[in-house]
C-alpha positions in Angstrom: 75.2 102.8 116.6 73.2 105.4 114.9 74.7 108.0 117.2 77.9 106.6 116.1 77.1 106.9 112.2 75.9 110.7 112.5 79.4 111.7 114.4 81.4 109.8 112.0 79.8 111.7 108.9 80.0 115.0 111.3 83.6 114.2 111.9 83.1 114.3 115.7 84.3 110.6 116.6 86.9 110.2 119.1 89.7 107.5 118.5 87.8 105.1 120.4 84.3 105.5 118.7 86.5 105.2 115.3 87.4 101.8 116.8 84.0 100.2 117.8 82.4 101.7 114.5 85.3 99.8 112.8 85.1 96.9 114.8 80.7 96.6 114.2 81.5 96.9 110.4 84.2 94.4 110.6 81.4 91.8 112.0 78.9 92.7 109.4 80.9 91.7 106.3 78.1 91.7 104.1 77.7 95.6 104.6 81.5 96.1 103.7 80.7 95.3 100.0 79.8 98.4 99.8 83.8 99.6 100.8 84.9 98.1 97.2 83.4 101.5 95.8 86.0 103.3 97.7 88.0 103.4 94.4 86.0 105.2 92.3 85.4 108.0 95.0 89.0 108.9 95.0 89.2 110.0 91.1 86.9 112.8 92.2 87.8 116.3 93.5 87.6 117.1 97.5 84.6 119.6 96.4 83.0 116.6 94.8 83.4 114.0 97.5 82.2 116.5 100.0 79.1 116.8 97.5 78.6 113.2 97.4 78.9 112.6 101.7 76.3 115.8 101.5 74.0 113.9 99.4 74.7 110.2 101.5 73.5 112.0 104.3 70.8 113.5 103.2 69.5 110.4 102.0 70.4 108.5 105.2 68.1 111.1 106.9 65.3 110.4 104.8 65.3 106.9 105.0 65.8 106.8 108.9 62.4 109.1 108.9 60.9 106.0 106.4 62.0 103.8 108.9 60.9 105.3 112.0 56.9 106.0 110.5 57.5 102.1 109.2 58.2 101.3 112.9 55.4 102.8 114.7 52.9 101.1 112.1 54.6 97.5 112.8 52.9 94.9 115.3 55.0 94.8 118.6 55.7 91.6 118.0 58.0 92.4 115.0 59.4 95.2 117.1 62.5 92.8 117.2 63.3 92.1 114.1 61.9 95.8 112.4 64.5 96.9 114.9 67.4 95.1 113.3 66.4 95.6 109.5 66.2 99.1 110.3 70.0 99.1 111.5 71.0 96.6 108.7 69.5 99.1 106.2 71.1 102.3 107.9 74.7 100.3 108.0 74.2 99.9 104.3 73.3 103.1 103.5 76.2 104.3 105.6 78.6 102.0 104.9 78.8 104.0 101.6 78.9 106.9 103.1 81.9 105.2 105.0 84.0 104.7 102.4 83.2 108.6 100.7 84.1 109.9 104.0 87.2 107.9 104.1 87.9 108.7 100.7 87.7 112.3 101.7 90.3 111.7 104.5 92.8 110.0 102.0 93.1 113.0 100.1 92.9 115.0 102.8 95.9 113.3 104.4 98.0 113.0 100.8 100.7 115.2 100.7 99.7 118.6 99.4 102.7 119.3 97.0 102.7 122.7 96.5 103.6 124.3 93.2 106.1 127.2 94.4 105.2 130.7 92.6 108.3 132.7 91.6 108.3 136.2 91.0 108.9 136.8 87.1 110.7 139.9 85.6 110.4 141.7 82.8 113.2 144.1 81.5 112.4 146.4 78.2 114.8 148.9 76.6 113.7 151.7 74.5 115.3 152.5 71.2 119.0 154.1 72.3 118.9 152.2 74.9 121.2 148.7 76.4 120.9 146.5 79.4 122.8 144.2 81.1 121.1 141.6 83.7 122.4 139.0 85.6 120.3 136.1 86.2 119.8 134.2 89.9 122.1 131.1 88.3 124.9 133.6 87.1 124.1 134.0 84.0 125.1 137.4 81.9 122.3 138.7 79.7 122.9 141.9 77.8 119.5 143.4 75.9 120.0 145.4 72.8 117.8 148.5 72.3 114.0 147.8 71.6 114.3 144.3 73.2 112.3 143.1 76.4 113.3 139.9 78.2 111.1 138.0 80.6 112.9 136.1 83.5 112.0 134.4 87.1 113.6 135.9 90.4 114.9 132.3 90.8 115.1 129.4 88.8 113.0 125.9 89.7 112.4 122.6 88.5 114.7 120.7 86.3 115.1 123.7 83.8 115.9 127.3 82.9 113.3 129.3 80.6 113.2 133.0 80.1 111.9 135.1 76.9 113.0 137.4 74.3 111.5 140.2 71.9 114.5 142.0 70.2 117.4 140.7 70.2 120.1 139.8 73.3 123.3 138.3 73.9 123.4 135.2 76.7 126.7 134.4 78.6 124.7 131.5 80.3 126.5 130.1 83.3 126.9 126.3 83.2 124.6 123.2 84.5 124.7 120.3 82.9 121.4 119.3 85.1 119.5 122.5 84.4 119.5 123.5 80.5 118.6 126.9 79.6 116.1 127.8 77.0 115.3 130.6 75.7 111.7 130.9 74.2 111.1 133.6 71.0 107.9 134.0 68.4 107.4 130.7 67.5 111.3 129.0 68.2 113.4 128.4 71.3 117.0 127.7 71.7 118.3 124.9 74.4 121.9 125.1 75.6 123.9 123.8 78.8 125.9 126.8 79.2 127.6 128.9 76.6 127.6 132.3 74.8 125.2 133.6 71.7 122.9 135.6 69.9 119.6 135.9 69.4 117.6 138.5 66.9 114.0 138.2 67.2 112.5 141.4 66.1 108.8 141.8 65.7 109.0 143.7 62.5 111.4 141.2 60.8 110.3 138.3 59.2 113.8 136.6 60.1 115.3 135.4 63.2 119.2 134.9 63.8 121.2 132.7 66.6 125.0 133.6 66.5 127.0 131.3 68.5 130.1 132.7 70.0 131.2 129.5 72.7 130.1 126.4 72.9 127.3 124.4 71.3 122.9 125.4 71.1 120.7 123.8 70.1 117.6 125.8 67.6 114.3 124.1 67.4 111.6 125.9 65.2 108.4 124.3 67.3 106.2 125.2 64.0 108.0 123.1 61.6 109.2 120.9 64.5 113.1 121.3 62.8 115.8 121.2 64.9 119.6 122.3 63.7 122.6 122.2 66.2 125.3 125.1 66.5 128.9 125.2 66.9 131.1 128.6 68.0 131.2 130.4 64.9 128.3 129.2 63.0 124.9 130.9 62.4 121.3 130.2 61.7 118.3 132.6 59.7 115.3 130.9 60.2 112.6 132.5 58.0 109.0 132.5 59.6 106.9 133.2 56.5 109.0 130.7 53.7 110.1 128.5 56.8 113.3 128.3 55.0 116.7 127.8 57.2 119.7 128.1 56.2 123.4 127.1 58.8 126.2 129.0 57.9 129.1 131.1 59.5 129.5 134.6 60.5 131.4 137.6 61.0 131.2 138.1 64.9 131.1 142.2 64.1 128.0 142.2 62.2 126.2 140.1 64.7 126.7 140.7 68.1 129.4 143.9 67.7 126.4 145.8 69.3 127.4 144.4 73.1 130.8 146.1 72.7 129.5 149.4 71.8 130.5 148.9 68.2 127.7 149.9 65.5 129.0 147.9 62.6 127.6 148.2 59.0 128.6 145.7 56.3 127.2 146.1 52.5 124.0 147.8 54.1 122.1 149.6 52.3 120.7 153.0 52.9 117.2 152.2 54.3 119.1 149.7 56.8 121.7 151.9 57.5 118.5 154.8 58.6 116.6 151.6 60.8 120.2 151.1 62.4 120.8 154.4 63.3 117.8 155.1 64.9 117.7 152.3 67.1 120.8 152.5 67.9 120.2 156.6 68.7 116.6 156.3 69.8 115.9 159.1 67.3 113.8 159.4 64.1 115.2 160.1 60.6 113.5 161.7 58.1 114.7 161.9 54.1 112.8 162.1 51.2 115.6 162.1 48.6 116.4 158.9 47.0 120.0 158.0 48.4 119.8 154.6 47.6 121.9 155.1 44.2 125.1 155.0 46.0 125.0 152.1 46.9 126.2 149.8 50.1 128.3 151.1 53.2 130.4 148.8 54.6 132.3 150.5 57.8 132.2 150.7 61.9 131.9 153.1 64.5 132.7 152.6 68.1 130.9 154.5 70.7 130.6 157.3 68.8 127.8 159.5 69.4 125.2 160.2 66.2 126.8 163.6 65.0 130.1 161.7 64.1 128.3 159.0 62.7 126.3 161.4 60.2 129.2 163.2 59.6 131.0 160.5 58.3 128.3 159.1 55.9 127.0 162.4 54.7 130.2 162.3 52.8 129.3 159.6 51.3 125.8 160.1 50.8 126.1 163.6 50.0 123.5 164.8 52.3 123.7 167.5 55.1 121.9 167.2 58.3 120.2 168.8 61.2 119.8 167.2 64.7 116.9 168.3 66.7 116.2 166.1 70.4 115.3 162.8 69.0 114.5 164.0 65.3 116.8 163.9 62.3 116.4 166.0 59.2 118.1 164.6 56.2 118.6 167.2 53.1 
């Protein structure tokens, strides 16, 4: 039996020795007590049960070398019965070890469900610069300049997540089982499939989500507030008041960008300068004050900077001087 014990907790029993160990614990019931443990060993880790059988077994040696100096020191007459307290005293000690073993085995033998790693993208524009991606499920994502969004290869699991710095335009495809989120600063927005805006920049204290089709659904996860959007209506959330505020828009001043349209609506003349050069990829430089005439309101489509500055120097009243990526404003 001892032989048995030590190929057990070695894992060298055949299916037959697994049987007559079973069976010569089934007919010592008092030693199975110790099985009711078997419960508590399978909350631990398969490091920690293979600690614990290391440990059962080194204590099992150290008893059997008790027993065996005990033996030699008995009377022969007691030979006997020494003999069968010895094994009654091993079957305890590895009758626990029995049931961390077996608790090994049981996690051993649950299925391992394995957590499936999927590739994740990121795509970053420079200033000047537009992108257009479309996602594994079909959906249409077009990145404005400045902008970086974070996507799998593939989507899995029970939803769709990707993430935004800058701002983008989604055409997501429709799943009614899948949603789609989109995760930004401290905010996300959860739709089913449907098209809108999002304008997250780092260096404005305000984010937008424009809603062209369809319904989303804008959840600040700081203030826990939720606010649902219809096609054609608008939320600024501001991150330093918290202050929110639902109302419509003109479709041109929020996403006009996609369609190559740079569209400028009572903007003043510092906004007008941040527009232009991420719109360009350039960098403006002015130190007269132009700001005393006023707003522009006006659009441009796909016209390159020179016609742009042409138009508002007449305005402005300034002259100009391109140079690569650098603009002089006199």
């Amino acid at each position: 039996m001892e032989e048995l014990f030590r190929k057990y907790l070695n894992n060298e029993l055949s299916a037959s020795e697994m049987v007559e160990l079973r069976a010569w614990l089934s007919e010592h019931p008092e030693e199975l007590v110790a099985l009711n443990k078997l419960d508590s060993f399978e909350n631990l880790s398969i490091e920690e049960l293979d600690k614990a059988r290391t440990e059962v077994w080194d204590d099992f040696r150290h008893r059997v070398q008790l027993e065996n100096q005990e033996t030699v020191l008995k009377p022969s007459l007691e030979s006997t019965n020494s003999s069968y307290s010895w094994y009654v005293k091993v079957a305890a000690i590895l009758v626990v070890s029995f049931a961390t073993v077996f608790a090994v085995y049981k996690a051993m033998d649950k299925p391992v469900v394995k957590k499936e790693l999927v590739a994740q993208t990121t795509r970053t524009t420079d200033a000047g610069q537009k992108s257009t991606i479309q996602l594994s499920d079909g959906t249409i994502i077009t990145v404005n300049s400045s902008s970086s969004i974070k996507y799998p290869e593939k989507f899995t699991g029970n939803k769709r997540v990707v993430e935004l710095e800058g701002e983008a335009f989604f055409e997501v495809a429709h799943n009614p089982h899948k949603p789609f989120y989109v995760k930004f600063k401290d905010s996300e927005v959860r739709v089913l499939g449907t098209s809108f805006n999002i304008r997250t920049y780092d260096e404005e204290s305000e984010v937008s989500v424009a809603v062209a089709t369809g319904r989303v659904a804008f959840t600040s996860s700081e203030e826990k507030t939720k606010v649902v959007l219809e096609a054609n209506e608008m939320v600024t959330y501001n991150e330093s008041s918290k202050h929110m505020i639902k109302k419509p828009f003109d479709p041109k001043d929020m996403y006009g960008w996609k369609d190559k349209i740079l569209y400028f609506k009572n903007e003043e003349f510092k906004d007008i300068v941040r527009d232009l050069e991420m719109w360009y990829g350039v960098k403006i430089h002015y130190t007269k004050d132009f700001s005393v005439k006023g707003t522009f309101t006006g659009e441009y489509k796909n016209k390159s900077l020179d016609a742009v500055l042409k138009g508002l120097s007449f305005l402005y009243e300034f002259k100009y001087e391109i140079d690569g990526d650098t603009v002089q404003l006199r």
